[in-house]
N, C-alpha and C positions, 0 to 999 in steps of 0.2 A: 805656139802662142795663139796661133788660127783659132784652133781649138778650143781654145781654155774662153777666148771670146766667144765663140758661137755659141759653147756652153751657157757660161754667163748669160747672153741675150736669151738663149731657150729657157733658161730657167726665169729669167726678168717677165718675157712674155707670160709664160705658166701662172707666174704671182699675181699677173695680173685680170686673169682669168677665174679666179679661185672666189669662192662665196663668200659673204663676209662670215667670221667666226661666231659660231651658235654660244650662248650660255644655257646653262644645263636648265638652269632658274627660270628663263621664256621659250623654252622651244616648246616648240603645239606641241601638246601633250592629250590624251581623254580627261576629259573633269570626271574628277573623281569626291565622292559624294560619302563623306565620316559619321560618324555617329560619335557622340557627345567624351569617347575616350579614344578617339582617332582611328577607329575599327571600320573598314569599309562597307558600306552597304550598297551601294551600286556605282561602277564607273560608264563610262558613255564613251564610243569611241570617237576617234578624230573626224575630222570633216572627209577625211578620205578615206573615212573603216578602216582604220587600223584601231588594236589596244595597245596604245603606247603609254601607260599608266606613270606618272610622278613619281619618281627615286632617285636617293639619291645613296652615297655608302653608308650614311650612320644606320640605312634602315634594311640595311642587306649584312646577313651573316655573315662577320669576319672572316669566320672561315672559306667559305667562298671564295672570300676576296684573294686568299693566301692562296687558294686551289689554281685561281683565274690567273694573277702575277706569275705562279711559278711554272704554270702550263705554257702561257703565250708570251711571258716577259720578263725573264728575270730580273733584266737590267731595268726594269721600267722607271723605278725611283733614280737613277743615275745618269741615264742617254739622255740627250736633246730632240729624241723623237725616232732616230736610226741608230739601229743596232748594225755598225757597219762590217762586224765579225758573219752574223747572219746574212746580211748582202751577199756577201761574197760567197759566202756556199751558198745560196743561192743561184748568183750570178753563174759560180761553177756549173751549178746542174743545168743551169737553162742554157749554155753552150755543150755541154754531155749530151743534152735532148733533143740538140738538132733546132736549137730555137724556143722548145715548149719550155713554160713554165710549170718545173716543179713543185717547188717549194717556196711559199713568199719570202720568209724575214720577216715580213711584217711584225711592227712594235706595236701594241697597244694603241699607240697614237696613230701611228699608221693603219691602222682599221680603224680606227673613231673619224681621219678623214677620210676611209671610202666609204665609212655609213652617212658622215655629210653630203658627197656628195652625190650617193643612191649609185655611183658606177661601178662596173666591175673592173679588178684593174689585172688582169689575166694577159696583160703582155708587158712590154717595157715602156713604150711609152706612158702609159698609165701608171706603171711603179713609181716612174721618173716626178710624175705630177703626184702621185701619193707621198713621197718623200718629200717636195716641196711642202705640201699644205702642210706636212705633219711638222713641218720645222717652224711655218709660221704659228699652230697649234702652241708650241711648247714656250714661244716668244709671248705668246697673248695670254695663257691660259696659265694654274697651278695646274699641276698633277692632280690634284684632288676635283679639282673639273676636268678636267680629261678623263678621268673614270668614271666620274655622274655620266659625261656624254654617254660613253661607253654603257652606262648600267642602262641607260634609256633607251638608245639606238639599237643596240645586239638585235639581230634576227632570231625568231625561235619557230620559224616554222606558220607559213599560211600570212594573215595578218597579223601578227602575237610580236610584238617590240619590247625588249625592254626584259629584264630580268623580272621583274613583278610581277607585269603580266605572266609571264612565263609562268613564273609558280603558282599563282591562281590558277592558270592554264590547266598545268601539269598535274599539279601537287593539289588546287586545291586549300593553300597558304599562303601568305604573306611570307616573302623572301629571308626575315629576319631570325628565322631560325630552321636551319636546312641539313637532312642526314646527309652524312658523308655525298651515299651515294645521288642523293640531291643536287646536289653538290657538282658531284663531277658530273652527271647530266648537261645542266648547265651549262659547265663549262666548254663541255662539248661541242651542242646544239648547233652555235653560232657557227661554225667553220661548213660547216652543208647542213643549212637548216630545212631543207627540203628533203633533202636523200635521207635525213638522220631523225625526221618525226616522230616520233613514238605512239602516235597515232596513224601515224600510215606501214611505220617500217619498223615493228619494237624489235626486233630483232638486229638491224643497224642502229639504232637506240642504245642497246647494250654493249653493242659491240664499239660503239664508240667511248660509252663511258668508263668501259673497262680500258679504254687505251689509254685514257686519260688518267683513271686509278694507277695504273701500272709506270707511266712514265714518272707520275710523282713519287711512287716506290722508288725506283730509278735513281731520283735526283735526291733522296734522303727525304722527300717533304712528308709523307708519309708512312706512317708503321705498315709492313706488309700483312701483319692479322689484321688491322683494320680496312687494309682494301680487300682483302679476301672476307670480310665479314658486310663488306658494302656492295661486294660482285653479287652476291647471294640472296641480295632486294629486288623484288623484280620493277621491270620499269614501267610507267602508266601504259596503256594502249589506248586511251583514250581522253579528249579535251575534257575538260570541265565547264559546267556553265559557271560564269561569272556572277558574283552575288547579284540578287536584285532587290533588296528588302527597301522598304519603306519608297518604292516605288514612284507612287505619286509624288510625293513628297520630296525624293530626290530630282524628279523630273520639274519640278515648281521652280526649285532651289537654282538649278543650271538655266532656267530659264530666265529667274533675275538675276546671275551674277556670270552671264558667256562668258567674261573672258577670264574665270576662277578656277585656276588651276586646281587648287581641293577646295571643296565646301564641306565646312563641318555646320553638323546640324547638332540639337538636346536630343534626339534619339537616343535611347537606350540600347544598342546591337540587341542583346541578348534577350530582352523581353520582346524588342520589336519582332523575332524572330520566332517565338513563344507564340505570339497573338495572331500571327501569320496563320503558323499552322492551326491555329484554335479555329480560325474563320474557316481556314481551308477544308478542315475537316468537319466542321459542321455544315456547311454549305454543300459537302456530298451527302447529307443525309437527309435536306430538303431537296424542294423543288428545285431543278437545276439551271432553272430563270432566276431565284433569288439569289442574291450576294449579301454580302454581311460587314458591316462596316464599324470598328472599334478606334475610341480615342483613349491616351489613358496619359494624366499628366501629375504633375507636382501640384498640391494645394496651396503651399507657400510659395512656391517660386512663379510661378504658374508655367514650367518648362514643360513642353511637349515631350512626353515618352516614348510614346510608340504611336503610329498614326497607319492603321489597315485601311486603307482606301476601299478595298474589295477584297470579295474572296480569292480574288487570283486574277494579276494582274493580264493572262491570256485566254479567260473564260469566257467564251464567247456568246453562246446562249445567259451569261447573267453579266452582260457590258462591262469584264470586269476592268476595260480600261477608263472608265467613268469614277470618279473618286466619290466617293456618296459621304464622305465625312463633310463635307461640303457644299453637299446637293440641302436646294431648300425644300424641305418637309413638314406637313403636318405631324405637333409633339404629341398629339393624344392627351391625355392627363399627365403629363412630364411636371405642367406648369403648374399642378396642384398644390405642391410643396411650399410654393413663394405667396400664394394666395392666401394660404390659412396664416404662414408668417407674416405678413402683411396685416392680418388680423392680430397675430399677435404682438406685434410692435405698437399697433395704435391705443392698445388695450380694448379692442372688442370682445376678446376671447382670449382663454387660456386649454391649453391640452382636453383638458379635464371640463370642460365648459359644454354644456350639451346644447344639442340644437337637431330641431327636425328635418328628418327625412322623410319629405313625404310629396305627391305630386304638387308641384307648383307650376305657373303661369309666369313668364316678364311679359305681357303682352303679348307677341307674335313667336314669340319661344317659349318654348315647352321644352327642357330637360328631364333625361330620364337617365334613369340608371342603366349600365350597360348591361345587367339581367335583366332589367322591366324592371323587378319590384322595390319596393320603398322598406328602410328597416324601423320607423316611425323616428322615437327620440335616440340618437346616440352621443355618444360625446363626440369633440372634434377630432382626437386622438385616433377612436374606431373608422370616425369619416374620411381619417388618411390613408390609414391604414388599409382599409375596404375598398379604398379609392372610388367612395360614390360622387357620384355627378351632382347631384340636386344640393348637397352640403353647400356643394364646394361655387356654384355656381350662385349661390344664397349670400354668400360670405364676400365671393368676386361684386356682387354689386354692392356691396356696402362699403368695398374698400375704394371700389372702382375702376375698371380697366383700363385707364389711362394711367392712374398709379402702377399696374402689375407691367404695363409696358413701360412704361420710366424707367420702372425697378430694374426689367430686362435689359436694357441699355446701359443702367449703371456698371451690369455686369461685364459691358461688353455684348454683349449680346446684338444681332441686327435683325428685329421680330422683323416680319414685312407681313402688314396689312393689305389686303385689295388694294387697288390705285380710289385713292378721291374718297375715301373711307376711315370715319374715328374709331377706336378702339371699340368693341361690344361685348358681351357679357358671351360670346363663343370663344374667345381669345382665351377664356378658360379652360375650352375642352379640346383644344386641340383648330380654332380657328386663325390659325394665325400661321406664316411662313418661319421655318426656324431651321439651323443645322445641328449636326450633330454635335459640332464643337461649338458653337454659342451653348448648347445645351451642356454641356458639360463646363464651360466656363460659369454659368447659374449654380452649378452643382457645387462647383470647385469655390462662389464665395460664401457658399451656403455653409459649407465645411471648413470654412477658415473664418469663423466665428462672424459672419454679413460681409467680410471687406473683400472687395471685388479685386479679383485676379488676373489682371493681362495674362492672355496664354504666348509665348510666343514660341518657335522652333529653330532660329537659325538662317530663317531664310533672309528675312530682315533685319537690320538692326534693329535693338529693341529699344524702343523710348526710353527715356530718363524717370522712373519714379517717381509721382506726381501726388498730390492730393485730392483725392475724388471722393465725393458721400457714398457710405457705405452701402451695400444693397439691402441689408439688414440690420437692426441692432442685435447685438450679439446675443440678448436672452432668446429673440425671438430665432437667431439661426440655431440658437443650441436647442427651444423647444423642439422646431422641425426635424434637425437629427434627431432628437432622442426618440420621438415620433417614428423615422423612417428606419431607426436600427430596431424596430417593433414590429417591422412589416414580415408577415411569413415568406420562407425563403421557398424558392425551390425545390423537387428533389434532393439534387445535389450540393444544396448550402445546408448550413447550419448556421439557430437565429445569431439575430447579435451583433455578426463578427463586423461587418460592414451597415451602414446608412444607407436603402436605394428606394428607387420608385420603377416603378413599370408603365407603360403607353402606350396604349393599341390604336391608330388614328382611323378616323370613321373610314366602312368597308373596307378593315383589312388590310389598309396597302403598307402600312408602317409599325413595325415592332418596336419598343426600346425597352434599354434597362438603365437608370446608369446609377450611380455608386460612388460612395467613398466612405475611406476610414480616417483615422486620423494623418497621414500622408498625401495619399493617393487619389484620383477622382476616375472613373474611368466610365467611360459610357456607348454602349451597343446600340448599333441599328441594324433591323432587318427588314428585309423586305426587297421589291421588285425597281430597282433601275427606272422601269419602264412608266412606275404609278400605277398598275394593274395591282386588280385585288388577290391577295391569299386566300383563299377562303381557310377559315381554321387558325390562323395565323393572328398571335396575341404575344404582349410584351412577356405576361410570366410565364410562356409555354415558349415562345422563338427566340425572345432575346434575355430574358432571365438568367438561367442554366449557363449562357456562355458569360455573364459577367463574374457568375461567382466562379466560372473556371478561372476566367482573366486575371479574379483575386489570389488565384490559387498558384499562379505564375510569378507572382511579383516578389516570390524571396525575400531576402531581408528588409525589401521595404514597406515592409508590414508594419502595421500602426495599430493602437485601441483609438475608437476614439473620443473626444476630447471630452474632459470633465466637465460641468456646470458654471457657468461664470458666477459673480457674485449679481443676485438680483432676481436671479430664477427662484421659483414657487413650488416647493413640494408640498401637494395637497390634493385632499379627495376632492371631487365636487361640494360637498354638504357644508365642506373647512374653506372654502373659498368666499371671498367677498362676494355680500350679494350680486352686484353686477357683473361679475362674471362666472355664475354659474349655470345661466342657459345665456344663449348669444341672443344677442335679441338686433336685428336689423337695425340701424339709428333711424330709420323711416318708419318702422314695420307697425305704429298704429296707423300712419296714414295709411299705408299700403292694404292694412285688414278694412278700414276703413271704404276705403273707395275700388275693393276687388268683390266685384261678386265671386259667389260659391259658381264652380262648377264639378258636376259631374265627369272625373276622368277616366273612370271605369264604373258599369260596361258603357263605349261609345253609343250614340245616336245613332239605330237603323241595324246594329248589326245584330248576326245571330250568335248564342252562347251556347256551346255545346257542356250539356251539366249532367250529360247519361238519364234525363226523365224516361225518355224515350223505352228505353229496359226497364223499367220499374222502381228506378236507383232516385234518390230523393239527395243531391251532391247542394249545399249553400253555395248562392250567389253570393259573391263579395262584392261589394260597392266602396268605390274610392273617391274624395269629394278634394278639392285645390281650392285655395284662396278661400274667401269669405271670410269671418269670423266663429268661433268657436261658442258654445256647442253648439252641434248639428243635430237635425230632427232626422228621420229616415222616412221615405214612404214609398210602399207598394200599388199601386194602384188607387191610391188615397187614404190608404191604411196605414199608420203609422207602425214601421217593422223595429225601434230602435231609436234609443236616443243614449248611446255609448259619453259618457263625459271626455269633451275636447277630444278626442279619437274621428281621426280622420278616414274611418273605413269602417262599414256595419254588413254583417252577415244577416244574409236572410233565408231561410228553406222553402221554395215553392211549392205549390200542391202539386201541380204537374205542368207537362209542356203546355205552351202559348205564348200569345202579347202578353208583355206585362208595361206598368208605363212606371218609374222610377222616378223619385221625385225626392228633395235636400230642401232643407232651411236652414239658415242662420243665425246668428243670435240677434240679429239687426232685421231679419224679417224678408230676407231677400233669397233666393231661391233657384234652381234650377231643372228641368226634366229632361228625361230621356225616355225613348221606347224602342225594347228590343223584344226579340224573339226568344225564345227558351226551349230548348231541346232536353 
């Protein structure tokens, strides 16, 4: 009776010693980071490095589970925690051993509480207290949480927790569909996850999971051709790296939501994976300072797809842990698109509307074309397409750069101006602070006929659907497509298929491209982390080529895009209404008015090399800005030319010298220059 008391109190003590009981549903786990159809793209591990990955049974192969039960627990659905037939052989052998423990017993529940409580229980008093906990286990818990524990907690070797992990580990997959010999691995691992590694010992790797095939032969649970056809799989001999796709983006994710056991993000796995490697391997064929940065999302929905941060998230010469989707940058001519649409919503201009190209003055700026030269009148269409600067920078002050920044912001978009500074007529060419993902939000409402598109991903909730003014009316977003699906492709594109522009930002430092069809919007940056220039480095040579790969990954979610709205204009120039078929500034008599002519080739003072020198007789060409139209020409006071309203006059010298150049106006106002001639 002594006995049965002291018992009693020994076990009363124990209970009260024991941890409170875990659920499978809060115990620390690594956050683990989905993509938009529950497919992992990166987990993190716990605060103590382990990968203890979130599972639970629906998401582990049945079969497993039947391998798992029949190896270490027959009775498991039926015991209250001790299988007390197994005790006692047990108990047997540990008296046969002089004391040592052979053989546990151990039930399923009885190892889920020695992984609670981290101890080994390799003598008896330890058993004693393992059968305690496992009895309070089976009072608190279903069976079907005693096995989540179980899938979580298992040891597999090193820091690796949890069947999930494991198969990621091992295999390479996600648990929920495992070969036999998968399988019994597994099942193995946990009893000496040390001694049975298969990265350290494949050969006690095999040997254990063949023990484990053959005992289930044994008890009938298995066909003996099927474990003889699972012995024959060889086993890994090495870890796997754990996914790590959309990187930044998962690391953003776990940083707004710590205590989020899974974060599902709009990632696409399977494209984001695609675009991965597209960066990755373009980035080994540049300079290995540059990295490469791609967005690509839904046009209607505005969901994030795939988000490359960089070319690799451990590139260390090109910062690839610096997310550049996000970094603010000069767009180059990105924002040409919205400018001339801006034009054509107010009705300044239509496609087909011509307007010159030719040097012009804002006062203290002077735009030029990114080759130098001027192509005189073209239409606005060719002006987008050619992506000249003087057009576009003609068209920006009529609309007004505090319009084209509005417009930005409708989109979403957050331009950022210098501090203590209004918008200027540079905010056209690339003066302005911008990302890559506002940039591609412009894109994306340009493509969904002007109405602006929250882009969001998952990290945050997304707002509620609101009413905002469009960024564009929809003739004038479908003139700009129809414009931009005109622009010559690449090498590697073919016309047509997609809408995009290209962006090279002054000295080099910034490439883009971006794009869309009727779905999809997707947009490239390249260039240097650092702001250091490329030299050579231009949107349709660096970042071009990889957009129209990017389109070429997107599979079924290929689109044409969108047909004409009602309202749109099919017409030559000549068939257009007089006022729109040259663009004419809404200022532009005042501006001819009060600009004097100047001479903008050749400069004041310099020398022209024209080959006199050898006996070669090569035309100077003279190029005049502002004033009024027609111009006179003069050579030394001799009239060389009086071209009608042409803004440039050829002249042939007799040989080397000074010579002094000299303009008139039709107003009578004038300018000179004197250079040398070689």
């Amino acid at each position: 009776m002594a006995g049965i008391i002291q018992l009693s109190s020994t076990l009363t003590s124990i209970e009260a010693t024991l941890p409170p009981t875990p659920d499978a549903a809060t115990l620390p786990v690594s956050a683990a980071v989905s993509d938009r159809n529950g497919q992992l793209l990166r987990p993190f591990t716990t605060v103590d490095g382990r990968w203890r990955l979130p599972v639970d049974r629906a998401a582990v192969d049945p079969r497993f589970l039947e391998m798992l039960i029949g190896y270490e627990d027959r009775n498991f659905a039926s015991h209250d925690g001790i299988a007390w037939s197994s005790m006692a052989r047990a108990a047997s052998q540990f008296v046969g051993a002089g004391g040592r423990v052979v053989s546990g017993g151990s039930t399923l529940t009885m190892q889920v509480a020695r992984l609670i409580e981290g101890e080994p229980t390799r003598n008896l008093w330890g058993k004693l207290r393992q059968m305690v906990h496992a009895d309070r286990l089976e009072h608190e818990l279903s069976k079907d949480q005693i096995i989540d524990l179980y899938l979580t907690l298992a040891p597999y070797g090193g820091n690796i927790e949890g069947v999930r992990a494991a198969s990621l580990a091992y295999f390479g997959k996600e648990p929920a569909r495992l070969t036999t010999a998968e399988a019994a691995l597994l099942v193995a691992l946990p009893q000496s996850p040390e001694a049975r590694r298969p990265d350290r010992d494949p050969v006690a790797a095999q040997r254990s999971r063949d023990m484990v095939l053959d005992r289930l032969v044994s008890m009938g649970a298995l066909a003996e051709e099927e474990a003889v056809a699972a012995k024959r799989e060889p086993v890994p001999v090495a870890r796997r790296e754990f996914p790590m796709l959309a990187a930044h983006m998962a690391q953003q994710a776990v940083k707004a939501q710590p205590t989020a056991r899974n974060v599902s993000l709009t990632i696409d796995k399977q494209l984001q994976d695609a675009l991965e490697r597209l960066a990755a391997g373009r980035a080994r064929i540049l300079d290995p300072k540059v990295s490469i940065a791609i967005v690509a999302a839904d046009i209607h929905t505005g969901e994030v797809l795939a988000s490359v941060g960089s070319a690799g998230l451990f590139a260390t010469q090109s910062a690839g842990f610096v997310d550049m989707t996000s970094a603010i940058r000069s767009p180059g001519s990105t924002l040409k698109p919205l400018i001339y649409g801006l034009a054509f919503e107010l009705g300044l201009a239509h496609p087909e509307s011509l307007i010159e190209d030719r040097p012009t003055a804002f006062g203290a700026y002077v735009p030029v074309n990114f080759d130098g030269f001027s192509r005189g009148t073209v239409s606005i269409h060719d002006a987008l397409t050619e992506s000249l600067n003087i057009p576009a920078v003609v068209v920006l002050d009529a609309v007004g750069p505090a319009r084209l920044v509005s417009r930005l912001r409708r989109a979403h978009a957050d331009p950022r101006l210098p501090v203590n500074t209004a918008p200027s007529l540079a905010v056209g060419l690339g003066g302005v602070g911008i990302t890559l993902r506002d940039l591609v939000s412009v894109y994306a409402a340009i493509g969904n006929g002007g109405v602006p598109v929250n882009l969001h991903d998952g990290i945050k909730a997304q707002e509620p659907a609101k009413l905002s003014a469009p960024v564009l009316d929809s003739v004038a977003a479908w003139y700009v497509s129809d414009i931009l699906a005109d622009v010559p492709p690449p090498l590697n594109g073919s016309p047509g298929r997609i809408a995009y522009k290209t962006g090279t930002s002054y000295g080099y430092r910034d490439a883009w491209a971006i794009g869309f069809d009727g779905n999809t919007v997707v947009g490239v940056w390249v260039g240097r982390p650092d702001g250091a220039p490329v030299p050579g480095l231009s949107g349709i040579v660096g970042a071009a080529p990889i957009l129209f790969e990017a389109f070429d990954r997107l599979g079924n979610r290929k689109a044409p895009l969108p047909r004409a709205p009602a309202g749109a204009i099919f017409a030559s120039n000549t068939e257009l209404p007089a006022p729109l078929r040259r663009f004419r500034h809404p200022d532009e008599d005042m501006v001819a008015r009060v600009s004097t002519p100047e001479i903008a080739f050749p400069a004041d003072g310099v020398d022209v090399e024209l080959g006199l020198g050898s006996g070669g007789v090569s035309p100077l060409m003279v190029k005049v800005r502002n004033g009024v139209p027609p111009f006179t020409y003069f050579a030394n006071g001799a009239p060389i030319g009086r071209p009608e309203f042409a803004r440039q006059s050829s002249w042939k010298p007799d040989g080397p010298g000074y010579v002094t150049l000299s303009v008139v106006d039709a107003a009578g106002r004038g300018d000179t220059v004197t250079v040398f001639l070689n």
